[in-house]
C-alpha positions as CSV (number, residue, x, y, z in Angstrom):
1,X,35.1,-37.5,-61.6
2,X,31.9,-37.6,-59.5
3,X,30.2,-41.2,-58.5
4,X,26.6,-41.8,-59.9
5,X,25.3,-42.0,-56.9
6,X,27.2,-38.5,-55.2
7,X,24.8,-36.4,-55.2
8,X,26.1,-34.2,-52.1
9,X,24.9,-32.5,-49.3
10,X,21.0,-32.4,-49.0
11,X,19.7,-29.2,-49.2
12,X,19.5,-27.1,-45.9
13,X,17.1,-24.4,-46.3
14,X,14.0,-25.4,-48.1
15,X,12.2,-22.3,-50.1
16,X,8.3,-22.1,-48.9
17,X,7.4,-18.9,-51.5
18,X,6.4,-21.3,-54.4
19,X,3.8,-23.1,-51.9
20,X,2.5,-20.1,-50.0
21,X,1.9,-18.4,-53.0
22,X,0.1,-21.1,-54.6
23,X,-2.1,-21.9,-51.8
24,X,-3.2,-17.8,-51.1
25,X,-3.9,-17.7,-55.3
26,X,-5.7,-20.3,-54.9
27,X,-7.9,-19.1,-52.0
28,X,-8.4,-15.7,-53.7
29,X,-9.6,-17.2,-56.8
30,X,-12.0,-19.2,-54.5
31,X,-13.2,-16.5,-52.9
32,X,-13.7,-14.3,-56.1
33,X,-15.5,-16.8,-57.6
34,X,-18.1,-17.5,-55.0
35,X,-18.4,-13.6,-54.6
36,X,-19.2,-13.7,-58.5
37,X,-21.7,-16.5,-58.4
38,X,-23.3,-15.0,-55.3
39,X,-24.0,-11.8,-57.3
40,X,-25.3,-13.4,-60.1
41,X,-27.6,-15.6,-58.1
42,X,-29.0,-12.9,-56.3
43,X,-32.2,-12.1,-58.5
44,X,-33.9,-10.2,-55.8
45,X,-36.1,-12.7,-55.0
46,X,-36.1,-12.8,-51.4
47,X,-39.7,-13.7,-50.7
48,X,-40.1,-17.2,-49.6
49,X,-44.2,-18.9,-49.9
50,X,-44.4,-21.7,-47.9
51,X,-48.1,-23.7,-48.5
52,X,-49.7,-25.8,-45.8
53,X,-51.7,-29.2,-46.9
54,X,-54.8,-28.3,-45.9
55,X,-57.4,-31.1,-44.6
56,X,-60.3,-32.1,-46.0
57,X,-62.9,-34.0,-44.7
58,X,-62.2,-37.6,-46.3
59,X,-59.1,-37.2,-44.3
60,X,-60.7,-37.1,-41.2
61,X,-63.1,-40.7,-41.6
């Protein structure tokens, strides 16, 4: 009959599949999604207005 507390030999060779695999799905979705949102944000407006204040002459007493 086994202890309670045997619990034998630790484990020697730890698999890194489950992880690895976890971490790349998780980058992929990442990157599809910010692909996604990039094309949808893109309405074609490209053109950028800045406007100056201008000054007047009460701004110059």
């Amino acid at each position: 009959m086994r202890d309670r507390d045997d619990f034998g030999l630790p484990e020697q060779r730890a698999s890194t599949g489950l992880p690895l695999s976890v971490m790349l799905v998780s980058m992929l979705t990442i990157v599809v999604y910010l692909l996604v949102g990039g094309a949808f944000s893109n309405n074609g407006s490209g053109v950028v207005a800045v406007y100056v204040p201008q000054q007047t002459d009460a701004e110059h007493r």
